[in-house]
C-alpha positions as CSV (number, residue, x, y, z in Angstrom):
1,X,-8.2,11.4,-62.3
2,X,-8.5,14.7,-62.5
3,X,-5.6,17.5,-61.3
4,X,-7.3,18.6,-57.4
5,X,-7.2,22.6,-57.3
6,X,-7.9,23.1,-53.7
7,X,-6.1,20.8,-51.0
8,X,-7.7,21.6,-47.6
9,X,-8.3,19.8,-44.4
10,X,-11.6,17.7,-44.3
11,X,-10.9,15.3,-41.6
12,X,-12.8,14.7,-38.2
13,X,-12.0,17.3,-35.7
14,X,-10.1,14.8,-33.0
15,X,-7.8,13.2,-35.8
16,X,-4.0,13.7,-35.0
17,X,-2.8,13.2,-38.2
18,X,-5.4,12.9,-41.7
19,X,-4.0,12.3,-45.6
20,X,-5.7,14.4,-48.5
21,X,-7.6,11.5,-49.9
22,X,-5.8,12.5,-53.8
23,X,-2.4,12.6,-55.4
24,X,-2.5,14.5,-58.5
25,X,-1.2,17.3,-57.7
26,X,-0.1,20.3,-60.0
27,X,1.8,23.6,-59.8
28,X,-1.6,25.4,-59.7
29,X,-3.0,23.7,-56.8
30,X,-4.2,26.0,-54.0
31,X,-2.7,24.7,-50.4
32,X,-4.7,25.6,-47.7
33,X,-3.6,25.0,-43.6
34,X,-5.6,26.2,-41.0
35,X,-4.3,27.6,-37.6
36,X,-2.6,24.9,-35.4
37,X,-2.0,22.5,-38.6
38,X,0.8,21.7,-40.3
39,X,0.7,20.4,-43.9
40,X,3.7,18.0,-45.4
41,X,4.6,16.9,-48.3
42,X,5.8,13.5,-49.5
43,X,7.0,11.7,-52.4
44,X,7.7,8.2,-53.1
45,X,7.3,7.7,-49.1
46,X,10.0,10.4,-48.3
47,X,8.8,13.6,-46.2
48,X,9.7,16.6,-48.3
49,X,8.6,19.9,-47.8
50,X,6.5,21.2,-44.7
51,X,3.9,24.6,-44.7
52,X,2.4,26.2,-41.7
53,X,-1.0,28.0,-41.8
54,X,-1.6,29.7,-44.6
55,X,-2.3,29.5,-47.7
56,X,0.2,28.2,-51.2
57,X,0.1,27.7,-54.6
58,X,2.0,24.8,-55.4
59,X,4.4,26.0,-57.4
60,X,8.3,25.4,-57.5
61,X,9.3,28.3,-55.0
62,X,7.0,26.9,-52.3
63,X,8.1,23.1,-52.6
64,X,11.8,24.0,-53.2
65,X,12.8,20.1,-52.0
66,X,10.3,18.7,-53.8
67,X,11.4,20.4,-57.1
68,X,15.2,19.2,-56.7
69,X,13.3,15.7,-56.4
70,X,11.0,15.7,-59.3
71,X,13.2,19.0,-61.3
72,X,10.0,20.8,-61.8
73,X,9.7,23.3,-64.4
74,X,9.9,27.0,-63.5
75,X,7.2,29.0,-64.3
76,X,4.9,26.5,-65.8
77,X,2.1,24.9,-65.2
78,X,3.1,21.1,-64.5
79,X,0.8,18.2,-62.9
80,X,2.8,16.3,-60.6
81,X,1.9,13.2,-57.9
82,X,2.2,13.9,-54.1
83,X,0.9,12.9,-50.9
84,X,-0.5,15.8,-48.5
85,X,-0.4,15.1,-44.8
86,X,-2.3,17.5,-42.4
87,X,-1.1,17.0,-39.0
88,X,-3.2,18.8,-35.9
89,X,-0.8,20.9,-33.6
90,X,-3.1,21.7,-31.3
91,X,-2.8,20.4,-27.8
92,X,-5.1,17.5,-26.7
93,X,-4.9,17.4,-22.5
94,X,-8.0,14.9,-22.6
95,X,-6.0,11.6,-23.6
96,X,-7.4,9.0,-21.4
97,X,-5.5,5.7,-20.0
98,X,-5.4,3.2,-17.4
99,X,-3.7,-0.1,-16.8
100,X,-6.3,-2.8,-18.4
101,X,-5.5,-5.2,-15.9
102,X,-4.3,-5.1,-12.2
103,X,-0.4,-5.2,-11.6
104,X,0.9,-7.9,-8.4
105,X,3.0,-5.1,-6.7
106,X,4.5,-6.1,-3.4
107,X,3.9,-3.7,-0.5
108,X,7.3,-2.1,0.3
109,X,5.9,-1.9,3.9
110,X,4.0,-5.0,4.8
111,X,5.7,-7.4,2.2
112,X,3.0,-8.8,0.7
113,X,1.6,-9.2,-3.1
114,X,-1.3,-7.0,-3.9
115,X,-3.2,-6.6,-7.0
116,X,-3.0,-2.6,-8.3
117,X,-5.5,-1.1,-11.2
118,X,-4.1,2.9,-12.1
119,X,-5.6,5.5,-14.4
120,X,-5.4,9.2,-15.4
121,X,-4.9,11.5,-18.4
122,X,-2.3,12.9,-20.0
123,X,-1.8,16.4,-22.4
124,X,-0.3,16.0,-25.9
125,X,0.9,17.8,-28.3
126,X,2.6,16.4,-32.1
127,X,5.7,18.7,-31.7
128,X,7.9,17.3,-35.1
129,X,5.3,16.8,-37.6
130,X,7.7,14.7,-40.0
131,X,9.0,12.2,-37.4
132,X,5.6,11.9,-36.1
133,X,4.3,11.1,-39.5
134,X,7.5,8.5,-40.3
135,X,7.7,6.6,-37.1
136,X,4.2,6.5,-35.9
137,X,1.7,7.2,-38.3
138,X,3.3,5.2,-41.6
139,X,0.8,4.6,-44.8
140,X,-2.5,4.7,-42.6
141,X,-4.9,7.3,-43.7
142,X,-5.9,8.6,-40.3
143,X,-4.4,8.5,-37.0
144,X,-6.4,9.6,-34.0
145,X,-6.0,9.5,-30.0
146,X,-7.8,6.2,-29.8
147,X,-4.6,4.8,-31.7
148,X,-2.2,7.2,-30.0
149,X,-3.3,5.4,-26.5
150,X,-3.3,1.6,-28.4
151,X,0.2,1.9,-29.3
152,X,1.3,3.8,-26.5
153,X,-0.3,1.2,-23.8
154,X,2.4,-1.0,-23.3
155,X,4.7,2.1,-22.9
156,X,2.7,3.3,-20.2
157,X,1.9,0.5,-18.4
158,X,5.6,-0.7,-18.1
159,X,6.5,2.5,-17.3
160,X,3.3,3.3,-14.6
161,X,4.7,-0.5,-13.2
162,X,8.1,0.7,-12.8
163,X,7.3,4.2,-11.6
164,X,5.3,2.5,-9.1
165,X,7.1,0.4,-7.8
166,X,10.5,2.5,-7.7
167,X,8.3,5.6,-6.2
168,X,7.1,3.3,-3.3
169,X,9.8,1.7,-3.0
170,X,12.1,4.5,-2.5
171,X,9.7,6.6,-0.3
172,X,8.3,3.4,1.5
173,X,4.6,4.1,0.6
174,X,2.2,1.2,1.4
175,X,0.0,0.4,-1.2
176,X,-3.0,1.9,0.9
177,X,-1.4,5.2,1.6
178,X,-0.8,6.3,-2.3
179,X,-3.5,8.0,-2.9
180,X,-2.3,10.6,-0.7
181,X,0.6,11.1,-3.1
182,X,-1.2,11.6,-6.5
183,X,0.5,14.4,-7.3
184,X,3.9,13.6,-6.3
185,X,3.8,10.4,-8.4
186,X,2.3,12.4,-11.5
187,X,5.0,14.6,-12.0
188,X,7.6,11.4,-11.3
189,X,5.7,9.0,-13.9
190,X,5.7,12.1,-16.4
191,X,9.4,12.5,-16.3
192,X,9.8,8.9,-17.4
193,X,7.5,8.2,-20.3
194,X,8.2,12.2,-21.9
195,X,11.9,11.2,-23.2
196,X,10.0,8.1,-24.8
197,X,7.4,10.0,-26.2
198,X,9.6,12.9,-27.7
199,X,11.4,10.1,-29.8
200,X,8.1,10.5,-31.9
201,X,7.8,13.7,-32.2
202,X,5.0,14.3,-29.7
203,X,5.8,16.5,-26.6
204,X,4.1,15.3,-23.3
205,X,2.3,18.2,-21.6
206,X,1.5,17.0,-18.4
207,X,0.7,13.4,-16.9
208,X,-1.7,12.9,-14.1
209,X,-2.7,9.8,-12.0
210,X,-6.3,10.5,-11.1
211,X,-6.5,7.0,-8.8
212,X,-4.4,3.7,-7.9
213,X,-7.3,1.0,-6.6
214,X,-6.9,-2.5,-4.7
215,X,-9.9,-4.7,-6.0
216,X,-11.7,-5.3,-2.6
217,X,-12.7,-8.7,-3.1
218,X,-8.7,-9.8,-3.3
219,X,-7.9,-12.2,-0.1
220,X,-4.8,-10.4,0.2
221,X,-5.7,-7.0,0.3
222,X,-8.6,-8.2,2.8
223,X,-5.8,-9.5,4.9
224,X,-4.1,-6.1,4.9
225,X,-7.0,-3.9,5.7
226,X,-8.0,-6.4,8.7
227,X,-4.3,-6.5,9.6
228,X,-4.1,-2.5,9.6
229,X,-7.5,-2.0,11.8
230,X,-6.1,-4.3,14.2
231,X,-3.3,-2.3,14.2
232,X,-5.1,0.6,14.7
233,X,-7.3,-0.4,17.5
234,X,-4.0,-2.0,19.7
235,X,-2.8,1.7,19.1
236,X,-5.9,3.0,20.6
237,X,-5.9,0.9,23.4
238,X,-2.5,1.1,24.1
239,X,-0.4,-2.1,24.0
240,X,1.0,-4.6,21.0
241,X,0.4,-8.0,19.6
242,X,2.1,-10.0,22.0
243,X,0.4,-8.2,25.1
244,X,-2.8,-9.3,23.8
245,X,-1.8,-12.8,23.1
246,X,-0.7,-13.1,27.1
247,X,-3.8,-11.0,27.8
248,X,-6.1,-13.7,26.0
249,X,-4.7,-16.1,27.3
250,X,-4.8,-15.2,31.1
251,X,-8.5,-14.0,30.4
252,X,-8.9,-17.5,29.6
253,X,-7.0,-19.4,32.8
254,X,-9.2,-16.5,35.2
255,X,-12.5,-18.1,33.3
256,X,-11.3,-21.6,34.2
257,X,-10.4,-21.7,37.6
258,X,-11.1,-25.4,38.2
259,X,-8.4,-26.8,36.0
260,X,-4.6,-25.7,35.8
261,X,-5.8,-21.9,34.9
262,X,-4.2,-20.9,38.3
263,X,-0.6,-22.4,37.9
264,X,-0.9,-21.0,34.0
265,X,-2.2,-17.6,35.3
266,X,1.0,-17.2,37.1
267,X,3.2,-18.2,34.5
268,X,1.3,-15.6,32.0
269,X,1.7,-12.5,34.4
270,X,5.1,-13.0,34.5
271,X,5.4,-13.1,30.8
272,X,3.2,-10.2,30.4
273,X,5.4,-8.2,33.3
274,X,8.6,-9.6,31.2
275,X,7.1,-7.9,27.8
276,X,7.0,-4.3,29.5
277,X,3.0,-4.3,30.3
278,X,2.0,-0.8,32.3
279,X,1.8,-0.9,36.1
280,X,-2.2,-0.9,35.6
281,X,-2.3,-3.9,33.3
282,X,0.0,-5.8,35.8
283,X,-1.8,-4.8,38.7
284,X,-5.1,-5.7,37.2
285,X,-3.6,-9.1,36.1
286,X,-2.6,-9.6,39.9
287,X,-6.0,-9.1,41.3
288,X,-7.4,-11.4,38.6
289,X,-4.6,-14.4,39.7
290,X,-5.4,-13.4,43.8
291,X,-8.9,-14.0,43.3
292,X,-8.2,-18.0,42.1
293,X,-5.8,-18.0,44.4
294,X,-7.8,-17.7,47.2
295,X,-11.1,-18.8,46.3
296,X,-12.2,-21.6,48.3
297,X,-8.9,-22.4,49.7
298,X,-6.9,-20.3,52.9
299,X,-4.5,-18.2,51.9
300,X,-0.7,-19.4,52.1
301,X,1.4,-17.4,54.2
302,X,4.3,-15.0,52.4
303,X,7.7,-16.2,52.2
304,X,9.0,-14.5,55.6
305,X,6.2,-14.3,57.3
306,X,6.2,-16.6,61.2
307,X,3.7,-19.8,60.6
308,X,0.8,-19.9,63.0
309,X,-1.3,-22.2,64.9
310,X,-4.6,-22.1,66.7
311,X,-4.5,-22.1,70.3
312,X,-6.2,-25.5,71.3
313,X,-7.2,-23.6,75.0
314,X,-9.2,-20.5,73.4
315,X,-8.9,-21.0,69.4
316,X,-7.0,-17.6,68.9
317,X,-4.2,-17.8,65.9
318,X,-0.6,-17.7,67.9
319,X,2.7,-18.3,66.7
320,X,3.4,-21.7,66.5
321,X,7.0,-22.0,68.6
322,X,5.0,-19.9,71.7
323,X,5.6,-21.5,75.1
324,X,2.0,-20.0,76.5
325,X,-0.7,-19.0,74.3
326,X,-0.9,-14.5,74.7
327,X,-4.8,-15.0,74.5
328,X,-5.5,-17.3,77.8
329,X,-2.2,-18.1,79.3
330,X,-2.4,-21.8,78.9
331,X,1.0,-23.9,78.2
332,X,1.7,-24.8,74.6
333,X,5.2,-26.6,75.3
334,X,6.6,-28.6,78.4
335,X,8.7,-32.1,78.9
336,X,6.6,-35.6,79.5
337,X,7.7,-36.3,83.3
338,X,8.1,-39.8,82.6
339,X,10.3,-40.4,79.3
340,X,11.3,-36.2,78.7
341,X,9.9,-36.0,75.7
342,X,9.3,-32.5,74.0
343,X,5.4,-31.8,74.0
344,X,3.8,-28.9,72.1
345,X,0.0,-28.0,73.1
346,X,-2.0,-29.7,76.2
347,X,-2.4,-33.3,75.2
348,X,-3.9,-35.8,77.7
349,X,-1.3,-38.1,76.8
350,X,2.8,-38.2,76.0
351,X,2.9,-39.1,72.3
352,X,6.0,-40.7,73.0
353,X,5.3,-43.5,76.2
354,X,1.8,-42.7,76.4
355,X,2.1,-40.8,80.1
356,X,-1.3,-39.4,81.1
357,X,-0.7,-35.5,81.1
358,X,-3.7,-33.7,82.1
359,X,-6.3,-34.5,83.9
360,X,-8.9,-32.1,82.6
C-alpha cells in the first residue's frame, strides 16, 4: 500500500469521532484539521500525540511522543504505520432521548403506582479527545450520536428514574403536577448524569426534560384523574367525602319514606351535624326529616310542652288536667256521687260502679 500524502477529514458531517481509513504514514505526510477538530495519534493502540486545527507535516518535531516511541530519524524522510483519529469538537445541543419504556413511580402524594414515559434533549460536547477515544469509542471506525445515545441509555434512564423520583419525592410533586416543573427538574437531572458523562471526556452542555406523560389508558392513572375531579368538584361545592356519603345517604331515607327512612334520617343528621356540616346543610337536612315526620301522621308534641285534649262539650284543643273547658265552661273533672271515684270529661256513666251521671 502506498505511503498517503494528505490525511484530512472525510467523514459524515454528524460523526463524533471518524478514523483515516490508512496507516502508512510517513514523515512527509501533510496533516490537515479543520476548525473544531482535533486530530490524534496512535500507535500499537496507545494515544500518542494530539494536533489542533491546522495544518502538519509529519515529521519528528510535530509527533515528538511518537518519535521517542518508534526513534524516528531526524531529518529524513521515513515511512512509518499510525492510526489518525479526527474527533469533532464542536457542540451538538440536538441529542435526542427518552425513556423506551414507562417507569412504575409511586405518587409521593396519593400513594399509588403509575406508569411514567420522559423525554428531552441534551447539548454535548467531546471535551478530552484521548479519553473519549480510549474509553468510549475503542477500535470502531466511526462513532456518531446515534451510538452516543445507545450507550448512554441505561445511564440516563437510571439516572432520569432516580432524579425523578428523589425530585418528587423531596418536593412532594404528584405525578400530574410535574409538568409544571420542567425546568426545575432539568437543571436537577443535569447535575447528576454531567459527573458521569465527564468520566468520558464529553462535557454535558445543558439537559432539558421537554415532557413526563402518564399513558391514559392505565387503570391507575384513570383512578387518579377520576379521584382528583372528584376532589375538585367537593371543593367547589364546599364540603368532603364523608359529608357526601351522609348526604347520599339521607337523600336516599327522604326518597323512601314508607320504610325505616325516617328513624335512619334522624340517625344521619346527627352524624352529618357530628362531622361539622354548615348551618344551611343542617338546616336543609331538618326540613327534609320534618317533612316524613309529619306526613300523614299528627305531629308529636316537644319534650316540655303541656299534652292536650279535645274538649268533648265544644271540640276545642284544652289542656288535659283542666277542671272546665276555657271554650264553653262545661266540667271536665268531678267525683261519682255514689262510689267517689275520680271522673275526667262528662261521661253518662261512673267508669268505676256504673252510676248514671248525666242526664243529657
Amino acid at each position: 500500500m502506498a505511503i498517503v500524502d494528505v490525511v484530512k477529514y472525510n467523514g459524515e458531517a454528524d460523526l463524533l469521532a471518524w478514523k483515516f481509513p490508512s496507516e502508512e504514514l510517513g514523515t512527509w505526510t501533510q496533516l490537515i484539521v479543520n476548525e473544531a477538530q482535533e486530530a490524534v495519534l496512535f500507535k500499537d493502540g496507545k494515544a500518542l500525540d494530539v494536533f489542533g486545527s491546522g495544518r502538519y507535516t509529519l515529521e519528528t518535531p510535530n509527533i515528538p511522543i511518537l518519535n521517542k516511541v518508534i526513534n524516528l530519524p531526524f531529518g529524513c524522510r521515513s515511512p512509518f504505520a499510525a492510526e489518525v483519529w479526527f474527533v469533532n469538537k464542536m457542540v451538538s445541543l440536538d441529542v435526542k432521548w427518552g425513556t423506551p419504556s414507562p417507569i412504575q413511580m409511586q405518587d409521593p402524594r396519593y400513594q399509588i403506582f403509575v406508569p411514567v414515559r420522559a423525554n428531552g434533549m441534551f447539548g454535548i460536547q467531546v471535551e478530552d479527545s484521548t479519553r473519549f477515544l480510549v474509553k468510549l469509542v475503542g477500535t470502531m471506525p466511526a462513532f456518531d450520536r446515534t451510538m452516543l445515545v445507545n450507550y448512554f441509555r441505561g445511564l440516563y434512564v437510571t439516572k432520569v428514574k432516580d432524579s425523578l423520583s428523589s425530585y418528587l419525592l423531596k418536593k412532594q410533586i404528584s405525578i400530574m403536577e410535574i409538568n409544571a416543573y420542567l425546568d426545575e427538574l432539568s437543571g436537577y437531572m443535569k447535575e447528576r448524569i454531567e459527573p458521569v458523562m465527564a468520566e468520558y471526556g464529553i462535557r454535558l452542555v445543558n439537559f432539558y426534560v421537554n415532557e413526563i406523560s402518564v399513558p391514559e389508558e392505565d387503570p391507575s392513572v384513570q383512578k387518579l384523574k377520576d379521584a382528583l375531579a372528584k376532589k375538585a368538584e367537593m371543593n367547589i361545592i364546599g364540603f368532603d367525602y364523608r359529608q357526601e356519603r351522609s348526604f347520599n345517604a339521607l337523600e336516599g331515607a327522604a326518597s323512601n319514606p314508607g320504610s325505616s327512612g325516617a328513624l335512619f334520617m334522624g340517625a344521619g343528621i346527627g352524624t352529618g351535624m357530628g362531622l361539622g356540616m354548615g348551618s344551611t346543610m343542617g338546616s336543609a337536612f331538618g326540613e327534609i326529616s320534618r317533612e316524613i315526620r309529619t306526613e300523614g301522621a299528627e305531629a308529636v308534641p316537644k319534650s316540655g310542652q303541656e299534652q292536650q285534649m279535645l274538649c268533648p262539650g265544644c271540640g276545642s284543643r284544652i289542656p288535659i288536667r283542666g277542671k272546665f273547658c276555657p271554650e264553653c265552661g262545661i266540667p271536665l273533672a268531678k267525683q261519682c256521687p255514689k262510689c267517689g271515684a275520680a271522673i275526667e270529661g262528662v261521661p253518662r256513666f261512673c267508669p268505676e260502679c256504673g252510676e248514671r251521671l248525666n242526664e243529657k
